[in-house]
N, C-alpha and C positions, 0 to 999 in steps of 0.2 A: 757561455758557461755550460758544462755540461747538469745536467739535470736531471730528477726523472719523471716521467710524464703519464699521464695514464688517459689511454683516449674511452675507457670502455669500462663497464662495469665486472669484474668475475674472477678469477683466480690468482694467483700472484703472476703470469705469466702477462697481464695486461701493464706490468711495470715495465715501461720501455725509456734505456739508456739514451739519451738524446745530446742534444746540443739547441740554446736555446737563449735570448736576451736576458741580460741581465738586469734585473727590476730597478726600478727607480722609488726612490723612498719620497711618500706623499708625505703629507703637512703632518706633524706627531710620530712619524717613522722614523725608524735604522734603518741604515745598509749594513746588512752583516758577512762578512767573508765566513760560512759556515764552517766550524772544528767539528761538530759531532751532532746527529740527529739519529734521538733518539728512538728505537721502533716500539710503538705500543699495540695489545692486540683490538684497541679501537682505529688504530690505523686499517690493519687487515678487514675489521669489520665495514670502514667506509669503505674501503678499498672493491670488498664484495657486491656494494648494492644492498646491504640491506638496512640502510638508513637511509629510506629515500629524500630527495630534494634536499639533503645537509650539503651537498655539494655540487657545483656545475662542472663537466667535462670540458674541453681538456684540463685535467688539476692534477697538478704534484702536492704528494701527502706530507706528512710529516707536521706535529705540532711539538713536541719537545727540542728546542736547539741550543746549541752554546756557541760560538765565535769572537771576530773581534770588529768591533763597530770601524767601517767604511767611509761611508756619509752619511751625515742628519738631515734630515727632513724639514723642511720650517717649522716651527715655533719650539725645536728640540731643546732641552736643556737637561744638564746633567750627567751627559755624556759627550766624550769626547773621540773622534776617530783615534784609535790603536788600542783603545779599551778593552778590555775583555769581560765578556758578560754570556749570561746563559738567561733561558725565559723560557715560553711555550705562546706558541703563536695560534691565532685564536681558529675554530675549528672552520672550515670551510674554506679559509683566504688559500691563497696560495701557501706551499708547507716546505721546509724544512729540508726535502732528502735533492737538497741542491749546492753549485758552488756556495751560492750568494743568497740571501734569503733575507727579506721584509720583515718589519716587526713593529709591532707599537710601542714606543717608548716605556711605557704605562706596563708596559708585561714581562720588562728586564730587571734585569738585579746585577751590581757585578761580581763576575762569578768568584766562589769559595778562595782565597787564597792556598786551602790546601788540595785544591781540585783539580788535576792536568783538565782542560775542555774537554777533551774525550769523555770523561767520565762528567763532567758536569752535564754535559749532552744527555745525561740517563738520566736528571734527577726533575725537572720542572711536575710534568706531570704524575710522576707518582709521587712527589709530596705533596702538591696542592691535594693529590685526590686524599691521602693519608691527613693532611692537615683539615681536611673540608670534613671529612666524615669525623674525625675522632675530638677534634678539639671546636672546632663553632659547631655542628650537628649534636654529637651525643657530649660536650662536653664533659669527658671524661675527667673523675678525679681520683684521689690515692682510693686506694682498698676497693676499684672498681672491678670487676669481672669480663672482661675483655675475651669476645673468641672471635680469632682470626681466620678465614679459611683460605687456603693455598695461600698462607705465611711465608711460601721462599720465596714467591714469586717477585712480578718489579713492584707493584704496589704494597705486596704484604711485608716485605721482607721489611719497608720503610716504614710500613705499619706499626709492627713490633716492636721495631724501636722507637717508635714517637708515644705508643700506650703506654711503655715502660719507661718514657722519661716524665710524664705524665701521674706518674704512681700507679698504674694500673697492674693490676695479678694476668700476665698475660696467657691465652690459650692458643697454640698455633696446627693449624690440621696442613701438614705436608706428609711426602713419602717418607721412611723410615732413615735413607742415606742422609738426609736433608736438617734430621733433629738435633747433629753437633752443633750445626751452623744458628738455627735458631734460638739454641741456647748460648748460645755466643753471641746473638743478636739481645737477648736478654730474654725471651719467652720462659716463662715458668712451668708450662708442660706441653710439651710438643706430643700429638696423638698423630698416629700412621693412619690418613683417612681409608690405607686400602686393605688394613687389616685387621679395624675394630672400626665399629657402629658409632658414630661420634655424638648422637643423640644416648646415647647408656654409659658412653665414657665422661661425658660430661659432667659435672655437677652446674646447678640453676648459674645460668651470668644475665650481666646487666646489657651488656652490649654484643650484638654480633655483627661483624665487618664481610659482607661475603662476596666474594671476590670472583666466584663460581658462576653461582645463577642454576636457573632450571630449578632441581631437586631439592638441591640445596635450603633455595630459598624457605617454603614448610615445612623443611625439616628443621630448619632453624631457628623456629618458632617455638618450636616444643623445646630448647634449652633455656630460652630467656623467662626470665623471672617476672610476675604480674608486673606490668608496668615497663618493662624491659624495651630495648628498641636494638631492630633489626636495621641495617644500613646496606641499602642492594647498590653496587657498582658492576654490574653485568646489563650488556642488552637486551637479555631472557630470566629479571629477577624469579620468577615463578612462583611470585606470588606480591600483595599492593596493601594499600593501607586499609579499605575492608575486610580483609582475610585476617589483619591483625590487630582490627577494635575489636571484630568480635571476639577476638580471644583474651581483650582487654591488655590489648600489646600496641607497642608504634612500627609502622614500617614508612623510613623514606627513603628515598632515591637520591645516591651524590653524582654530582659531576664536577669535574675540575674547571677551576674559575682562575684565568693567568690573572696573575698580580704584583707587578714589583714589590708592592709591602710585603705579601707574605712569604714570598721568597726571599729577602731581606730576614724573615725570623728566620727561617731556615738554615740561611745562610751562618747565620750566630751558631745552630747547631752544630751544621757539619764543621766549621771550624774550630769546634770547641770542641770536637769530640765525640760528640754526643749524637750523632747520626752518621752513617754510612752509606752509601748507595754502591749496591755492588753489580760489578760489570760482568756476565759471562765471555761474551763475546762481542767484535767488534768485525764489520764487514766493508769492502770498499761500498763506495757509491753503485757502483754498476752491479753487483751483486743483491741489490735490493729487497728482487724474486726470494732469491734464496733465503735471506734475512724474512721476510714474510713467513716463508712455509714452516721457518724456524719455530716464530712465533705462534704460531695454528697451532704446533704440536702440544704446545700447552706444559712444557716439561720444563721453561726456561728458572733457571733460577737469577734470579736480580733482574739486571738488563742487557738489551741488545742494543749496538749504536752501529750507525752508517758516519764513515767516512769517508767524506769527501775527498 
């Protein structure tokens, strides 16, 4: 099967278009003929080396995928080969930007009926992370004060929509081109982060989702209200939960946790309407590189998918 392979730690240039065995599914796994793998920019970040020991070389990346199940694994149940399902496969194993790709049973769902796999390919991990932080983390509820930061992006844009199905007053900080789309996503005031101070445009909220990191992070201190809680999903939050007792604030850290159940909720959503995952672009397999640098640039709106 053709694959992609990385022998090396450092730029997108160490994704190397291969040809390579196709996996065999251990006891609790799928074999999935891969439709779509999703590009996240924590791909690019293992990708670089600076998560060290998260993963062994030679490793193909990729945790978000969708396809159609192949063969099962022993003690499978629930699924059947021709099925079609999407999931996120767990961080380290082998990933996703392949024909064929392994999966634990336990981390599929079957995918959206209104979803071609391509686009279901874009959704596993930016819901888990959107459902992890806003709904078990800060349990948001109606009349909440919600600020989101890079709201177009793949996790924010899913963000928005899950605070505002939630009942939450959403705030979204993207570019200015960007704030049709966010209020069509449902956000109640979208702010231009590169043309107004977002700590002065702000009024006190209860939650902030920041999706940025570095600067961000204490600056986004100074919006939440006594008691308020900050939720870092960046590799460089720039700032921890001491920095935010003492200001008699919460700060924690999300990371996305694959789960057939919760992806089963989600799935309710998007076929109901009521969630969107929107796709910018989509790139062959062997293109990979390119899809990486895409992501670096930080500009994406929704998501990026590799097809196989």
């Amino acid at each position: 099967m053709h694959a992609i392979v990385q022998s090396a730690f450092g730029g997108p240039e160490v994704l190397t278009h291969t040809e390579t065995d196709v996996p065999e599914p251990g006891p609790g796994q799928v074999l999935l003929r891969v439709a779509g793998a999703g590009v996240n920019p924590g791909d690019a970040v293992i990708r670089a080396g600076r998560v060290p020991g998260l993963v062994e070389l030679p490793w193909t990346p990729g945790t978000d995928v969708s396809g159609v199940v192949e063969r099962l694994g022993e003690g499978v149940t629930g699924f059947a080969p021709g099925d079609t399902v999407y999931g996120m496969l767990p961080v380290g194993r082998r990933g996703a930007y392949a024909e064929f790709a392994t999966a634990p049973a336990g981390a599929l769902a079957p995918a959206p009926a209104n979803l071609d796999l391509v686009h279901a390919g874009a959704a596993p991990l930016v819901a888990f992370t959107a459902w992890q932080a806003l709904a078990v983390l800060a349990r948001v509820r109606p009349g909440d004060r919600v600020l989101i930061h890079a709201a177009a992006g793949g996790v924010g844009h899913v963000a928005v929509q899950l605070a505002k199905g939630l009942g939450a007053y959403v705030i979204g900080t993207a570019r200015a081109a960007n704030h049709g789309l966010l209020r069509e996503l449902g956000a109640d005031e979208p702010i231009d982060h590169t043309a107004a101070e977002f700590r002065t445009a702000v009024a006190p909220v209860d939650v902030v989702l920041d999706l940025v990191g570095g600067a961000y992070g204490p600056r986004s201190l100074d919006v939440l209200r006594p008691g308020g809680l900050l939720i870092g999903a960046s590799i460089d939050p720039g700032t921890d939960e001491r920095e935010a007792a003492a200001r008699g604030l919460r700060y924690v850290w999300v990371a996305a946790e694959p789960s057939g159940e919760t992806l089963r909720r989600i799935t309710e959503r998007v076929e109901a309407g009521r969630l969107r995952v929107l796709l910018q672009r989509t790139y062959p397999l062997s293109e990979a590189a390119a899809a990486h640098r895409a992501i670096e640039e930080r500009r994406t709106v929704g998501k990026i998918v590799l097809v196989p």
